[in-house]
C-alpha positions in Angstrom: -6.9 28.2 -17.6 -3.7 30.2 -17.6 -1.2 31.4 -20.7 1.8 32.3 -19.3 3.7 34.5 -22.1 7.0 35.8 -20.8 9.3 38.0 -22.9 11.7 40.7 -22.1 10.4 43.4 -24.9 6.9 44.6 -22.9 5.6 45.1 -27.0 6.6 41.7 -28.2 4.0 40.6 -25.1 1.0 43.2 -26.0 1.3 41.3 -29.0 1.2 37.9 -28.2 -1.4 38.8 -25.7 -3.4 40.2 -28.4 -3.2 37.1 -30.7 -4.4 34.6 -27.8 -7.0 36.8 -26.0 -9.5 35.7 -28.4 -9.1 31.8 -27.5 -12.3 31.0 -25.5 -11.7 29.9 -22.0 -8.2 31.0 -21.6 -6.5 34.3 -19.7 -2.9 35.7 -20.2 -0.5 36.2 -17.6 2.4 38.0 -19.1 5.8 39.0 -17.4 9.0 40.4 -18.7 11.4 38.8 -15.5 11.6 34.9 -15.7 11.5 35.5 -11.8 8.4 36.7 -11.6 7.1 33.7 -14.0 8.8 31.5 -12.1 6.5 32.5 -9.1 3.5 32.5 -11.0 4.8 28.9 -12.1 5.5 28.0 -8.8 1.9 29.7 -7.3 -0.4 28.4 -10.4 1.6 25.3 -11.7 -1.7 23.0 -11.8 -4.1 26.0 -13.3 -1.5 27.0 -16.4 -2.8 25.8 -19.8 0.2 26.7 -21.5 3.5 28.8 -21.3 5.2 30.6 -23.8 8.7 31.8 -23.5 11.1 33.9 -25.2 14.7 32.6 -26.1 17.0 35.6 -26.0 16.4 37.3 -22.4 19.0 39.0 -20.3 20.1 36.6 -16.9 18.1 33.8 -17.7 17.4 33.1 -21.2 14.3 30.8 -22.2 16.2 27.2 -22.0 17.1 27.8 -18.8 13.8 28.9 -17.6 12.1 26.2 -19.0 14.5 23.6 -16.6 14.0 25.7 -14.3 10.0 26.1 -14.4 9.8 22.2 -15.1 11.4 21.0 -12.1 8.5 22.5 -9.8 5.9 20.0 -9.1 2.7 20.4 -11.3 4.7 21.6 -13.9 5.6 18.5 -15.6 3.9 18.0 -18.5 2.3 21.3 -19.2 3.0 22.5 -23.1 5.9 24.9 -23.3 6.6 26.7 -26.8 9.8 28.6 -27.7 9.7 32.1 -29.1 12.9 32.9 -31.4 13.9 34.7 -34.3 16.5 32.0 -34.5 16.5 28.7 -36.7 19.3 26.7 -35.3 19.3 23.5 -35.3 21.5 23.3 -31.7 18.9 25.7 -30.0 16.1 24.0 -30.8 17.7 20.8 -29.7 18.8 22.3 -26.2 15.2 23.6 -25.9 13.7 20.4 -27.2 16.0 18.5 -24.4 15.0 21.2 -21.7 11.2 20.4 -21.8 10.0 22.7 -24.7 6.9 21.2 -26.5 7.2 23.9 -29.8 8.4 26.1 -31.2 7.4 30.0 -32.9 9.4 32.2 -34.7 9.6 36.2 -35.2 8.0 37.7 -36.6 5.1 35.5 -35.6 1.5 35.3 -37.1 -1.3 36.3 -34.9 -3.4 33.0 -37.1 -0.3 30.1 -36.6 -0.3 31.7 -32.6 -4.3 31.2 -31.9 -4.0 27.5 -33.8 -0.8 26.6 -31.7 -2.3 27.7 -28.6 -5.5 26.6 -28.7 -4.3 22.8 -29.7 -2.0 22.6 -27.3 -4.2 23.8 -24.5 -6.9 21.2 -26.0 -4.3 18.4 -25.7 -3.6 20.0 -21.9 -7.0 19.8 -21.1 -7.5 16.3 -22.5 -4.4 15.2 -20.5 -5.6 16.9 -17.2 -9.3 15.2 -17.7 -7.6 12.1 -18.0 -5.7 12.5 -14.4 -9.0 13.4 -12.7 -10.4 10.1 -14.1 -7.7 8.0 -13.0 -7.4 9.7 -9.6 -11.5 9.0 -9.4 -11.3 5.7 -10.8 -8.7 5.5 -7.9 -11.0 6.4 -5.3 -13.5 4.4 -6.8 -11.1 1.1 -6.5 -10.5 2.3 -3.0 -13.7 3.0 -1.8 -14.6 -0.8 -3.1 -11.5 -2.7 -1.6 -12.9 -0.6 2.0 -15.8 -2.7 1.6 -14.5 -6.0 0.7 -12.7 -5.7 3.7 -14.9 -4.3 5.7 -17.5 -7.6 4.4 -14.2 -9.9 4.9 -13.7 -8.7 8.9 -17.5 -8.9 9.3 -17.1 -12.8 8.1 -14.6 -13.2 10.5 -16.0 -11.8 13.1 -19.4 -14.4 12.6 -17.3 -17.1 12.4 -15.4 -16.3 15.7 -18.7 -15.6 17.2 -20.0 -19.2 15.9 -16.7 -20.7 17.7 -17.4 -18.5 20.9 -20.8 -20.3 21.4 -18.7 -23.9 21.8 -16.3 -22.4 24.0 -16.0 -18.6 25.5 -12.3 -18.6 25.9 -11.8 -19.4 22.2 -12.9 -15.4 21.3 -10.6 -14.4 24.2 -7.5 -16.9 22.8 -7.9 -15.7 19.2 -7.7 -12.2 20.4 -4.4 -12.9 21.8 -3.0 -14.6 19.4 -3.9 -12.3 16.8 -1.5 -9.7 18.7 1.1 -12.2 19.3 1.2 -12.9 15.6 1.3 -9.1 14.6 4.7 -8.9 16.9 6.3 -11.7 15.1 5.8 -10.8 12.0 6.7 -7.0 12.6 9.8 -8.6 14.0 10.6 -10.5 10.9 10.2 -7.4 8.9 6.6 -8.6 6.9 5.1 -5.1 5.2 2.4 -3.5 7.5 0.0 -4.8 4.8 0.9 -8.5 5.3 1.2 -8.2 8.9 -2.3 -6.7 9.0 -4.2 -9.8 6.3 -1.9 -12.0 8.8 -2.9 -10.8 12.2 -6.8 -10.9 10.6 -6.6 -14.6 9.3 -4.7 -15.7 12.0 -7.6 -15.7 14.7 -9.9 -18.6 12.5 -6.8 -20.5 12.7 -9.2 -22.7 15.1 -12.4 -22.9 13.1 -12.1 -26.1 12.8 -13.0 -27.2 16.8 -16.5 -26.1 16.0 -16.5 -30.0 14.7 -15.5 -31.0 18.4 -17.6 -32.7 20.2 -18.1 -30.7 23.9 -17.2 -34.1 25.4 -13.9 -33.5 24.4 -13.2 -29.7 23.5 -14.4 -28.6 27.1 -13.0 -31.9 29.2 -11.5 -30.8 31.9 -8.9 -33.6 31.9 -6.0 -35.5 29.4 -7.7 -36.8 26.3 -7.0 -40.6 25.6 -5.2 -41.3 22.9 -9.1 -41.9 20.5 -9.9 -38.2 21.7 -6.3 -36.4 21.1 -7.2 -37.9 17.7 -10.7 -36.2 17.2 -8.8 -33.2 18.5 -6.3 -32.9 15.9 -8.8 -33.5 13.0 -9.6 -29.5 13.6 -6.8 -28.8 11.4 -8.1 -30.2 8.6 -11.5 -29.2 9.2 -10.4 -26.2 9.6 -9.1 -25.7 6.2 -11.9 -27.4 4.5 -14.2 -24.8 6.3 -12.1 -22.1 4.8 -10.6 -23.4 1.4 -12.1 -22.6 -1.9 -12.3 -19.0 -1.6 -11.5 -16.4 -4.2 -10.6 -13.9 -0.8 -7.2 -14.0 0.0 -7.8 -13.4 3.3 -9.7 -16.7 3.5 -6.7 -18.7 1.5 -4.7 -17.5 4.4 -6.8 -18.5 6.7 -6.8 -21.7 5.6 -3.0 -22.2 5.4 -3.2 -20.9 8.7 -5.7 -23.4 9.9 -4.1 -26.4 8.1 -0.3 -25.8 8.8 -0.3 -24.1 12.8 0.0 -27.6 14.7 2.8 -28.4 11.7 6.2 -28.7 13.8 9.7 -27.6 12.1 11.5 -31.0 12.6 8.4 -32.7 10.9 7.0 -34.6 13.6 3.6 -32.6 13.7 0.3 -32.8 11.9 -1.8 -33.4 9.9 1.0 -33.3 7.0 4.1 -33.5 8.8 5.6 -31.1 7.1 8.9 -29.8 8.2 11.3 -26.9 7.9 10.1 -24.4 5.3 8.1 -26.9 3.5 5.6 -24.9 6.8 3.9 -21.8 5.2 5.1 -19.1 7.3 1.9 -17.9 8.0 1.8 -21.3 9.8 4.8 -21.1 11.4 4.7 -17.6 13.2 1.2 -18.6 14.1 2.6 -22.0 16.2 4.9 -19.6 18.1 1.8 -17.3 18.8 -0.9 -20.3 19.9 1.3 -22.3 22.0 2.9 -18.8 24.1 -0.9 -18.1 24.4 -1.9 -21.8 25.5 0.9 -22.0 28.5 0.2 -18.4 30.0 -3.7 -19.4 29.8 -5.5 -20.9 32.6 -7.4 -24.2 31.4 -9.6 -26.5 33.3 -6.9 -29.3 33.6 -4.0 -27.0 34.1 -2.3 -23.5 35.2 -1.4 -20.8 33.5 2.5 -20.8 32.8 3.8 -17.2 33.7 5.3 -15.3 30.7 8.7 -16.2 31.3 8.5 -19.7 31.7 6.2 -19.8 28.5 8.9 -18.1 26.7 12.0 -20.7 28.2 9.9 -23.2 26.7 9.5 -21.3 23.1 13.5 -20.6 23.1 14.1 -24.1 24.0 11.9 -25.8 21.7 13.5 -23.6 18.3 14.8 -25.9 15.9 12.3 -28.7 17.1 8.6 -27.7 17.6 9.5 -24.1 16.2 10.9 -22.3 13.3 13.7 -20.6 15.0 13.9 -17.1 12.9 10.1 -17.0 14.2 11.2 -18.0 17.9 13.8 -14.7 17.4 11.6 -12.1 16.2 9.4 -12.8 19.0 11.8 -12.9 21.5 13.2 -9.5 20.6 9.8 -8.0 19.9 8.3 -9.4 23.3 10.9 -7.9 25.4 10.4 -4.6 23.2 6.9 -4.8 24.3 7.4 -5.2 27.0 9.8 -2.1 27.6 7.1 0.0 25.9 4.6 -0.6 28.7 
């Protein structure tokens, strides 16, 4: 670890040199131009231990060199002590104000300079262990959440797989409407974190058909009115499959699966709930499913082509949709659209 003594007088250094060379584990870099400090500052910031400065120097004097050597990055918070045959009270308060950690006069003693130092670089190392513990505690906090999710998207991925085996175009839906649900809520201006956790949830927001019986999940026909019933129990099931969770990613999920067939003017289910009373996870996620639905081919109908899907969306805002939602992905489609 560096000392960094700058003075003017090339003596005044030998001597401070002198007094600290004997501190274990420590080497002096002295200069008699602030500039040159400055660029040792600016080259060695992280690696300095402690800097000791002069007051009275010709062009830049020590206050100044202190602001100036504490506004380079790594330089923060190392221990800066003030070297003057002065005892004013206005000094010391400029230097103090300025960044300097203590203070030495002149003449100094070669025993108060080795017991100054060597705290002061015993304080800096303390402070600089503590930062590499933080920033591997850091890693070490990052390196677990990587997992988590990594064991959360595995989850996910099993459950979509245990969907897929009741019906193969679910896995190809949720796909869809996993992308869908990323442009909408990029549109509404979600972080990229949210729109990430959202995007991921979204594509169990069916889980809950895995309780369908094939008789009516795969008929190729309407349902009667006793089988659009059965159908619409998925919701629930849905979040019952995925509530109770400590993952947030699974709490979403399950506002997801609970609240996607929940229409803005109340009249869906299984809640009814209306307006914003509908989680938005919910809401951008009805936008998402139904565009996907129409401009999907399904044994009892034809696929819609994109802009007819998207007539319906815009007309429907304010009814079936939330109609901020029904914006965003209006503008982001078309955006998408222009990208490719």
């Amino acid at each position: 670890m560096f000392v960094l003594v700058l003075d003017d007088t090339p003596l005044n250094n030998l001597l401070m040199a002198e007094a600290i060379r004997t501190i274990p584990d420590c080497t002096v870099r002295d200069f008699t131009r602030p500039a040159d400090a400055l660029a040792f500052v600016e080259a060695q910031a992280d690696a300095i231990g402690v800097a000791i400065s002069d007051y009275d120097m010709p062009g830049m004097n020590g206050v100044a060199f202190i602001r100036a050597a504490r506004a380079i990055p790594g330089f923060e918070h190392v221990p800066v002590v003030m070297v003057t045959s002065s005892d004013q009270r206005s000094l010391r308060r400029e230097a103090l104000e300025a960044g300097a950690t203590d203070f030495l006069a002149k003449p100094f003693d070669p025993l108060e300079i080795r017991a100054r130092i060597s705290n002061l670089l015993a304080l800096n190392r303390a402070r600089l262990d503590q930062r590499e513990r933080a920033a591997w505690l850091d890693r070490e906090v990052k390196a677990a959440t990587q997992i988590i999710a990594a064991r959360e998207r595995e989850i996910v991925h099993l459950l979509m797989k245990a969907a897929e085996h009741r019906d193969h175009e679910t896995g190809n839906h949720v796909a869809r409407v996993a992308r869908l649900v990323g442009l909408i809520a990029r549109g509404l201006g979600l972080p990229e974190g949210e729109i990430e956790q959202l995007s991921l949830a979204s594509t169990m927001h069916d889980v809950g058909k895995i309780s369908v019986p094939d008789t009516i999940l795969l008929k190729p026909g309407p349902l009667t009115q006793d089988e659009r019933r059965e159908m619409e129990r998925h919701a629930d099931r849905g979040r019952r499959i995925l509530e109770g969770s400590s993952s947030h990613l699974m709490q979403l999920a399950a506002e997801i699966a609970a609240t996607h067939h929940e229409r803005w003017d109340g009249s869906g289910y299984p809640a009814g709930l209306a307006g914003e009373a509908i989680p938005l996870c919910g809401r951008i996620v009805a936008v998402a499913d139904v565009f996907d639905a129409l401009t999907s081919e399904r044994p009892y109908k034809k696929a819609w082509s994109e802009g007819e899907a998207l007539n319906h969306i815009l007309a429907n805002a304010g009814t079936h949709f939330d109609p901020a939602c029904v914006a965003a992905f209006s503008h982001m489609l078309s955006k998408d659209e222009t990208s490719t």
